[in-house]
C-alpha positions in Angstrom: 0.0 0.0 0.0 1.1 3.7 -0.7 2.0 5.9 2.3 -1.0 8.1 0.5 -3.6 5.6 1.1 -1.8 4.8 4.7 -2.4 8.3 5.5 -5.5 8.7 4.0 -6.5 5.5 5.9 -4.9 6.7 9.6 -6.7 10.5 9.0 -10.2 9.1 8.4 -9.6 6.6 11.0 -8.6 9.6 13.4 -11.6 12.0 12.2 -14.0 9.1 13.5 -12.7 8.5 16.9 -12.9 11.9 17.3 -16.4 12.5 16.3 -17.3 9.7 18.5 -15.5 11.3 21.5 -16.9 14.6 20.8 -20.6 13.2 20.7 -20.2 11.1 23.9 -19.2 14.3 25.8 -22.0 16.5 24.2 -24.6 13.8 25.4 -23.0 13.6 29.0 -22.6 17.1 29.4 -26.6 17.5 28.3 -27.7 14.9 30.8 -25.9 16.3 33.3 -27.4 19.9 32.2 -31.0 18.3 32.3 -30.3 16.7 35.8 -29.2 20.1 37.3 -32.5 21.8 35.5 -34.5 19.4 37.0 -32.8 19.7 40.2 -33.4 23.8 40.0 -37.2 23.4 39.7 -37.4 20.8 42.6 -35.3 23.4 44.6 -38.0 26.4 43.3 -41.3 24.0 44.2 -39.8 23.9 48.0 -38.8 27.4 48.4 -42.3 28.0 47.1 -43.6 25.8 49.1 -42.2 27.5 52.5 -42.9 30.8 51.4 -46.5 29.6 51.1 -46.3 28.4 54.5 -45.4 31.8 55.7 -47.8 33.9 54.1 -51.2 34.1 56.6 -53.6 34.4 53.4 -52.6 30.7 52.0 -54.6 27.6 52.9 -52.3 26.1 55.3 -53.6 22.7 54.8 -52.6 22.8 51.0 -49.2 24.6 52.0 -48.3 21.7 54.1 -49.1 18.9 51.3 -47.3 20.9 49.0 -44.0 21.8 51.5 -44.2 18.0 51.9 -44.6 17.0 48.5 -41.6 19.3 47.7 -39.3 17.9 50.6 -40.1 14.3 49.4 -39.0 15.2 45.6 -35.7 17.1 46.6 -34.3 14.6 49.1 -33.0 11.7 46.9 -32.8 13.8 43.6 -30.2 16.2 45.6 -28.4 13.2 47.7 -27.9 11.2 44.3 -26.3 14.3 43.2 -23.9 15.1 46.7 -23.2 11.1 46.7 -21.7 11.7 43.0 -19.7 14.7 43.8 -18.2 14.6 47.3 -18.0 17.9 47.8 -21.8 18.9 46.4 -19.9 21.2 44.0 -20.4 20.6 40.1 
């Protein structure tokens, strides 16, 4: 075989693992992207939740489903998160 072809061969080669590296990365880094979203609006449904606990005009009864609704969704989305990083820091 001509060094051409060997080169030819060894580039096209090269371009393909790259692409495949480059799309494995892009779909982890959007998973991890969608976890943290999700994680941000189970973090806004408890602070909305409290805040309705505080106000004297809410039903109370509601507010308390809700705060516990909220505190039952956040605790093992954020822990899988803190048990994955062991600082809590992305």
């Amino acid at each position: 075989m001509s060094p051409t072809i060997q080169v030819a061969i060894i580039s096209a080669a090269g371009s393909l693992i790259a692409v495949a590296i480059t799309f494995i990365l892009n779909k982890r880094a959007e998973r991890r992207d969608a976890l943290h979203l999700r994680i941000l609006n189970h973090y806004k449904e408890l602070l909305s939740a409290i805040s309705d606990l505080t106000v004297d005009d809410v039903d109370k009864e509601e507010a308390n489903k809700q705060f516990a609704k909220a505190v039952n969704t956040i605790a093992p989305c954020s822990s899988a998160v803190c048990h994955r990083r062991p600082n809590g820091i992305s």
